[in-house]
N, C-alpha and C positions, 0 to 999 in steps of 0.2 A: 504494500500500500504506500502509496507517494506521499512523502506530508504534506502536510496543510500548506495554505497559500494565503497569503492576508494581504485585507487593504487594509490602511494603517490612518486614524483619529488623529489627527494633530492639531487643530483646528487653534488656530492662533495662536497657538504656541510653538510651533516649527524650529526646531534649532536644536543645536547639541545641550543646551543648557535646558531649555523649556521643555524639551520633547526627550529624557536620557530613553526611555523605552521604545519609542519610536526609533532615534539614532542608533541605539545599537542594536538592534531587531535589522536596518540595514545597512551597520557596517560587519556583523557578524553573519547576518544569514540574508544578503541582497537576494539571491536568488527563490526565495518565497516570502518575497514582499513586491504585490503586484502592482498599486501607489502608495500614495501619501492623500488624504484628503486635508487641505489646509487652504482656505480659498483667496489668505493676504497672498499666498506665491503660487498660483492654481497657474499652470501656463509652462512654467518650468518643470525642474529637474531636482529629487533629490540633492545630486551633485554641487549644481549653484546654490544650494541654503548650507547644506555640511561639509564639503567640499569631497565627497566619496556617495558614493548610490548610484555613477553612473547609469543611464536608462531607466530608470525607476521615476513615471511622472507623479507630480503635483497637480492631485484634481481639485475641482471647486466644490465635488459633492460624491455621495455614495452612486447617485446615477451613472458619472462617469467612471468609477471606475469599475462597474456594476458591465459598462459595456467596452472596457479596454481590450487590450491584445490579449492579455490574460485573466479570463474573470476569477475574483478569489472562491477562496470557500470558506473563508471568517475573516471579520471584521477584528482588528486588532484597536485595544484603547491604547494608543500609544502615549498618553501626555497622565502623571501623577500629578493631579494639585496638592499644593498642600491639604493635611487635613483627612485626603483620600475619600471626599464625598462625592457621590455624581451629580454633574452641574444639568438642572432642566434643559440648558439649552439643546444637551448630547442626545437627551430623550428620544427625538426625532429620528435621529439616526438610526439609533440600534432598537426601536420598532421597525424603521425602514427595511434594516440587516437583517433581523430576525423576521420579516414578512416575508424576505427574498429569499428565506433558505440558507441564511448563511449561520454560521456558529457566532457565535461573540465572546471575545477572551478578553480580561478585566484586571488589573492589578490593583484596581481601588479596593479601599477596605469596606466600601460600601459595598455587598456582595450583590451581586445580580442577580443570581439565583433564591435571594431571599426578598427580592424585587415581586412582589406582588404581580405590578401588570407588566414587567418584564418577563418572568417567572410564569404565566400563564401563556404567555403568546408565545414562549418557547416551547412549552408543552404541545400546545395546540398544530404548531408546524414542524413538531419532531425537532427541534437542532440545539444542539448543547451553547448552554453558557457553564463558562470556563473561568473561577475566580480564585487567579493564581495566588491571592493572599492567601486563603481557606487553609487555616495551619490544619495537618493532621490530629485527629483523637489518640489522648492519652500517650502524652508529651512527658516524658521524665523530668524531675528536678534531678541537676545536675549531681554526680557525684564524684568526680575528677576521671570517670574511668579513658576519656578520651587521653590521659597520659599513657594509656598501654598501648597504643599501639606504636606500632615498628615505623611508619610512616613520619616525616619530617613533618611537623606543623607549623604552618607559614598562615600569617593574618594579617591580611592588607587593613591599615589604620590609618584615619584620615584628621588635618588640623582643621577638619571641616567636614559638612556634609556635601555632598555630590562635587568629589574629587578625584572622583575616577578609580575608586578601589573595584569596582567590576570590572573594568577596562584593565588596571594593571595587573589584575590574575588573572584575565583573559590572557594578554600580551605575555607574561612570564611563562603562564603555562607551554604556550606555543613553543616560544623558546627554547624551554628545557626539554619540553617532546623531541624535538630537533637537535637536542644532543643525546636524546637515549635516556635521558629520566623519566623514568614513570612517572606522571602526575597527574593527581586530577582534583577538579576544582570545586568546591561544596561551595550551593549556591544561595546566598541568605534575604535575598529579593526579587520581587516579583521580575523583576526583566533577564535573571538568570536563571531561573527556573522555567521562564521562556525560553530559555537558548538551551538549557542543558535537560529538561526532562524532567528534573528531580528539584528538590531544596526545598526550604522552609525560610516565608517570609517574615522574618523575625521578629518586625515592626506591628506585625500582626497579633503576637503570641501576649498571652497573659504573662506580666511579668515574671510571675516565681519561675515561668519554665523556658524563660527567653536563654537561659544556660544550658538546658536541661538540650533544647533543640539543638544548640551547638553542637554541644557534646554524642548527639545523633547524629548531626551530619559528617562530626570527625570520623567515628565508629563504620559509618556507612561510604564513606571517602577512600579509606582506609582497607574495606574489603573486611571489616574485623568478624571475626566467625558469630554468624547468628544474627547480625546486624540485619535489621529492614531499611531500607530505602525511604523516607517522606517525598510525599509528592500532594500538590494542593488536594484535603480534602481527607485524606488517606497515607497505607502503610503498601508499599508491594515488595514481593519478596526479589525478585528478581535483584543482582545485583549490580552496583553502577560501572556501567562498562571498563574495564582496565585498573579497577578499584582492587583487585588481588595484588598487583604486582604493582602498585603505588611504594614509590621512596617520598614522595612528596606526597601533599593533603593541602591544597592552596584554598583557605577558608575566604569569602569574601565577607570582608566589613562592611560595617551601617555606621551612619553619624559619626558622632566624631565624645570624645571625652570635653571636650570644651563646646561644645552645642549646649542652651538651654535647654533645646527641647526634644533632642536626641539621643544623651548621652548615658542615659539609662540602657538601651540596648545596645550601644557599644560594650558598655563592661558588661554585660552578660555575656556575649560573644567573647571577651577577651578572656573574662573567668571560664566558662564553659568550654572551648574549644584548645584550654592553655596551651597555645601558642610556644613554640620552642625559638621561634625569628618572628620579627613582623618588617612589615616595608610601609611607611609613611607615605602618604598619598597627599599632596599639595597642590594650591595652585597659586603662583607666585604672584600674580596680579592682585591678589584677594588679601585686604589689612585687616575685614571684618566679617562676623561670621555671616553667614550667606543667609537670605530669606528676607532682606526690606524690613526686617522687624528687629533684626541683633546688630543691627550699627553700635550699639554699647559693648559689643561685646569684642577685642580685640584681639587678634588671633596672637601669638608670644612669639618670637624669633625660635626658626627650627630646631637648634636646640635643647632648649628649653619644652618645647614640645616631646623632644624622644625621652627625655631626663618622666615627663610624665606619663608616659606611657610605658617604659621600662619600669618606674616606679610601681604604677597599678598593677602589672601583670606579673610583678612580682612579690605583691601582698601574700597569695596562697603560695609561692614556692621560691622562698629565700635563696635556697640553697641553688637553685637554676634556675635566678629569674634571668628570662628571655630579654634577648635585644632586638632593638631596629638594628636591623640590616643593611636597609638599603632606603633610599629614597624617589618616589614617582614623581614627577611634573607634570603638570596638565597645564602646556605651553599653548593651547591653542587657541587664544586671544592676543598672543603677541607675535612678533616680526622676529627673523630667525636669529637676529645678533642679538635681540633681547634677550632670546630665550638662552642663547646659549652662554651671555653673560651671568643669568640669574641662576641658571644649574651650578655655572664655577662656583659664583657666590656661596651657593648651598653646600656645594661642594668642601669649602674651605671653611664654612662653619661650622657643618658638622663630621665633617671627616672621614663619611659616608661616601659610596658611588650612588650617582644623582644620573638621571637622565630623564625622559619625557620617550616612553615603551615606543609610542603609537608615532614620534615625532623619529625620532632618533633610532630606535630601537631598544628593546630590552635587555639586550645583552649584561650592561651594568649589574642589574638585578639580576640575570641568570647568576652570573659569577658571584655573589653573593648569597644566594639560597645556596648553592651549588660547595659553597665553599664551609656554611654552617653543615651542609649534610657529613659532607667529609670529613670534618672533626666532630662531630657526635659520630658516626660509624666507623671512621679508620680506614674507610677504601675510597677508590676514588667515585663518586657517582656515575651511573651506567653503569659498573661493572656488576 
């Protein structure tokens, strides 16, 4: 069976910033993303608003892309508002989606399926709604056992929210595939759980078990014997492809320790999935924290930022508390001498290899996950 094919919601928010679920929906999987519905750039190109999606149009409406080269066969909400409520104006839409036959897949927390008159008119013409937050039932509170496994545990940590920690365990994992490390990537939001199958949107989860889910997705990352797989909704046994022969475990981060209003489920992710490395995920343009509402809140010189994150993730294990590794950039609002002045910068502040995965390449951070494997195990990784 082929998979799925989506037209993609972006509707005024179009952009690597506005749209992350939309953007990386097609700079990771372009070839089942049939448009973009967003009608400020309806005329164009993915391409000209992100600078990647080549051939992939921007239509004005579901009609068009309802009659494109390729018609989809679900409607994708590519844009997270804050908050994750559904805005009425969407409502239109995904009636329209769900009249035509199509599926509809959702990362808001406002579930669809629990949607009354969405919920009914999907019943009525047979087609699933897909609501990638929907943590699975009967979620463990954490109890460290994700330090047993064999697998290196790596957790992208950000001095901010939407810094690219999906993007940079995307890009690393690649990487290290390409030198012969098993890796694989535990996915803990809604837009890598699109991309990978599996995970548990974390932001969704009741607090006590916001650890507990980590600590599942390390076990289940990891291949560890008996482990179940989370997937929106549910448990399946099956396991995550390449998950046996995992040296690595590349957990993906949420928010940030310095977010008002996110930083609850970072430390649960950092407690819960205790991390052996983490890679700091920045973006150098950015003084304050993101979202129009934390201009009080001033993000600290990167330094000082690893000092607090080594700090925290070493509250439960003194004796090997973890370090930042390596450092990401997400240079993609700046001009290329900026960017490559602002990684030195980084570079010489924290004494870390800095680069920008998606700009530069990953390599940086390869050789550093790469190089913590090897002295926790003794051999060189790949062998």
């Amino acid at each position: 069976m082929s998979p799925l094919t989506f037209a993609v919601l972006a509707e005024g928010r179009f952009g690597l910033v506005g749209s992350k679920t939309a953007a990386s929906a097609i700079r990771y999987m372009p070839e089942r993303v049939t448009a973009v519905l967003d009608s400020e750039h309806a005329g164009g190109t993915a391409a000209e608003v992100l600078g990647f999606g080549a051939g992939i149009p921007v239509v004005a409406n579901l009609e068009e892309a309802l009659v494109g080269a390729v018609p989809p066969d679900a409607l994708l909400i590519g844009v997270a508002p804050q908050g994750g409520a559904l805005p009425d104006a969407w409502r239109p839409v995904l009636r329209a989606a769900i009249e035509g036959g199509l599926e509809v897949w959702s990362g808001l927390h406002s579930f669809l399926a629990e949607d009354p008159e969405l919920a009914g008119l999907a019943e009525a013409r047979g087609v699933r709604l897909v609501d990638l937050r929907r943590s699975p039932p009967g979620l463990p509170v954490a109890t460290g056992r994700g330090a047993g496994v064999d697998a290196l545990r790596v957790l992208t940590v950000g001095t901010d929210c939407n810094v690219g920690k999906m993007t940079t365990g995307l890009e690393l994992r690649s990487e290290l595939g390409r030198r012969g490390v098993g890796t694989s990537f535990a996915p803990t939001g809604q837009t890598g759980i699109l991309l990978e199958g599996w995970g548990v949107a974390v932001d969704a989860v009741v607090a006590d078990f916001v650890a507990g889910a980590a600590e599942s997705l390390v076990l289940a990352g990891a291949g560890a014997e008996g482990a179940r797989v989370p997937v929106p909704g549910g448990w399946r046994e099956e396991p995550v492809p390449g998950a046996s022969g995992a040296e690595v475990v590349l957990v993906e981060g949420q928010g940030s320790l310095l977010h008002p209003g996110y930083s609850g489920v970072t430390l649960g992710l950092l407690h819960g999935s205790m991390p052996q490395a983490m890679v700091l995920c920045w973006v150098p343009s950015r003084r304050t924290i993101y979202g129009g509402r934390y201009d009080w809140v001033e993000i600290p010189p990167l330094d000082v930022v690893v000092r607090l994150y080594e700090e925290a993730a070493g509250w439960i294990r003194p004796p090997e508390a973890p370090r930042v590794v390596a450092v990401s950039a997400a240079t993609y609002d700046l001009g290329e001498e900026e960017a490559r002045r602002a990684i030195g910068e980084a570079r010489e502040r924290t004494g870390l290899p800095v680069t920008d995965p998606v700009r530069f390449g990953s390599a940086p951070l390869a050789d550093a996950v790469v190089a913590a494997l090897d002295a926790r195990s003794g051999a060189p990784a790949g062998s």
